[in-house]
C-alpha positions, 0 to 999 in steps of 0.5 A: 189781883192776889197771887193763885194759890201754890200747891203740891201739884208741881213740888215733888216730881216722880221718877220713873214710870209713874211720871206721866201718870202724875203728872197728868194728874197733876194737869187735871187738878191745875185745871179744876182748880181753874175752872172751879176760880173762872165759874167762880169770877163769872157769877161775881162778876154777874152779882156786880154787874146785872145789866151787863150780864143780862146783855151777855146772856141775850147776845149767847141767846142770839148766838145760839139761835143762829148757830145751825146744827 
């Protein structure tokens, strides 16, 4: 596994009113970047392996059909 990426994001702290706004900020960035690297992992990981994948998706579909709304 490598090591993620450091960014600006927790480098410079902001002193006074704006400190909650940054660091929400801040928050919603760290979080795109994880969900844009957990979509990125789930379609390599459905490239190398098919035949787990598909079970996968059939198991969702099961799920979701017996899911009452």
């Amino acid at each position: 596994m490598h090591e993620p990426q450091r960014t600006e994001d927790t480098a410079g702290a902001v002193s006074g009113g704006d400190a909650a706004e940054e660091s929400e900020a801040a928050r919603r960035r760290r979080r795109a970047q994880f969900l844009r690297e957990l979509h990125e992992a789930k379609e390599l990981r459905n490239r190398v392996q098919p035949r787990r994948a598909r079970a996968e998706r059939m198991r969702q579909a099961v799920r979701m059909r017996t899911f009452r709304w």
